[in-house]
N, C-alpha and C positions, 0 to 999 in steps of 0.2 A: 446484508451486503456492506461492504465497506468503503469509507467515509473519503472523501480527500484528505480531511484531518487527520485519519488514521493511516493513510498513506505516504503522508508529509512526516508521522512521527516516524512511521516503520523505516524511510529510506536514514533520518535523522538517525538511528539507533544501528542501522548496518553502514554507516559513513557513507554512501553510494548516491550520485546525483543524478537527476531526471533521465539524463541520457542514457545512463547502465542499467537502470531499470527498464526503460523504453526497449531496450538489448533484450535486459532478461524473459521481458514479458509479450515483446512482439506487437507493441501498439507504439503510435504516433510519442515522440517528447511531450509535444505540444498537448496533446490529451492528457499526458500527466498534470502540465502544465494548467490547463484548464481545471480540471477536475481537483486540483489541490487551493486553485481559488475562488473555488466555487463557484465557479462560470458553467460548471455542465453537470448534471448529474449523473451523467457516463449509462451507458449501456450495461445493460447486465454481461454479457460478453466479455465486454474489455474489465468492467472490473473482478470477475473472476480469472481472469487472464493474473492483473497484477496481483491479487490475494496467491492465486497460487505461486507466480515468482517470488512475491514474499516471503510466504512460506517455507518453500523450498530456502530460500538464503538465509533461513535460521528464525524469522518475527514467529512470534505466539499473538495472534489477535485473544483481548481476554474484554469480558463484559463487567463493569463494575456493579453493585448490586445496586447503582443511580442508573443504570441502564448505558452508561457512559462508555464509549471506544477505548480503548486503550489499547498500545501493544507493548510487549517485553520482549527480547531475544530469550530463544530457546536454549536452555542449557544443555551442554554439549553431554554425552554419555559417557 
């Protein structure tokens, strides 16, 4: 599952703030909010909520072989 940190990179890498996320994905600002300062560990629910609106908006979640989060935007076809 993914990370607040990985969340925080993804919205950083498509220019979009908490709110248009909150938009895309259909949860609380404030749970972005949280879950990016690691105040909550989030539900499995809402965090596949925002993986998928990430997704969809173009992030590549990619695992480093330190086991580390990372995301990259998806090059376009």
């Amino acid at each position: 599952m993914i990370t607040g940190e990985q969340i925080r990179m993804a919205r950083a890498a498509l220019r979009i703030g908490v709110r248009e996320l909150a938009k895309l994905a259909d949860v609380a600002p404030m749970t972005i909010s949280r879950l990016e300062n690691g105040q909550s560990g989030g539900h499995a629910d809402t965090l596949r909520k925002l993986c998928t609106a990430l997704e969809q908006a173009g992030v590549e979640f990619i695992t480093t072989d330190r086991g580390e989060g990372v995301v990259k935007l998806r090059e376009s076809e």
